[in-house]
N, C-alpha and C positions, 0 to 999 in steps of 0.2 A: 423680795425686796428686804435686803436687812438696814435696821435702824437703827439708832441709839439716841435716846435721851440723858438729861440733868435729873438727879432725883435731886432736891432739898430734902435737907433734914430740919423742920421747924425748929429743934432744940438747941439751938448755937452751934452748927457745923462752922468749921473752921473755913472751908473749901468744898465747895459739891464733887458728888461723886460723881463719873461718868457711867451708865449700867446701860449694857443691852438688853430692851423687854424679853424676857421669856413668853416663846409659844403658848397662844391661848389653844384652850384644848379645842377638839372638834365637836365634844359634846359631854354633858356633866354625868351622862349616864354612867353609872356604877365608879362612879366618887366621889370621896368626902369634904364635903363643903363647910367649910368654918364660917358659922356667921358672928360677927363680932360686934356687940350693941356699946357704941361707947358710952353710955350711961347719959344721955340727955337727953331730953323730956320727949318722948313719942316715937324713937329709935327702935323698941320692941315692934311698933306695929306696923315700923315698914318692913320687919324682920319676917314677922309673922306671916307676911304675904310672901316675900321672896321667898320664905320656908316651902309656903305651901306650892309653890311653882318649881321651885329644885326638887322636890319631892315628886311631883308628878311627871319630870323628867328623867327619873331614876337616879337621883343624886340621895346620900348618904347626909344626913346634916346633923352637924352637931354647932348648941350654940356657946358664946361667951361672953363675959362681960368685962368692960374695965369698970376699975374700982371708982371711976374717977376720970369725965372728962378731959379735964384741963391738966394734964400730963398724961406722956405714951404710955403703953402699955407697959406691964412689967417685964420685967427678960424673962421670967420662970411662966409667966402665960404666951409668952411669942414662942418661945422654946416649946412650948405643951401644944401649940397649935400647928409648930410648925413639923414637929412631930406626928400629928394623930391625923391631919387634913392633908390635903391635893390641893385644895383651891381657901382664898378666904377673900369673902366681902365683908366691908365695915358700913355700918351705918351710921349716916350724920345727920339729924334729925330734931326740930324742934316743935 
């Protein structure tokens, strides 16, 4: 079955895009998982668990941080992430 969804962009998009989901993998074994803590209060400790479960599934992790909730990411940390990862989940966490 192929799909396609609206992505919004929170930041003042003009117009949404229209994007087809990319395949989820079949399993995180032997890939590098970006976890990305956007910086609000308790976000590390739900990290810290997903860590420790991609770990034990033979997933690769490396973590990151924004400087700063309350705007995206920097381009030079999405470009560094999207770079060095396979996969990346954000945490949103108070």
């Amino acid at each position: 079955m192929t799909s396609s969804f609206v992505v919004m962009d929170p930041t003042g998009e003009s117009s949404p895009a229209a994007r087809a989901p990319l395949a989820l993998p079949m399993s995180v074994q032997g890939k590098v998982v970006a976890l990305l803590d956007i910086s609000k209060p308790r976000g590390d400790v739900f990290l810290n668990r997903v860590e420790e479960k991609l770990k034990a599934a033979g997933a690769t992790v490396r973590r990151y941080s924004k400087p700063t909730f309350t705007r995206p990411a920097p381009t030079a940390l999405r470009q560094q992430i999207a770079d060095e990862c396979d996969l990346v989940l954000e945490a949103l966490a108070d």
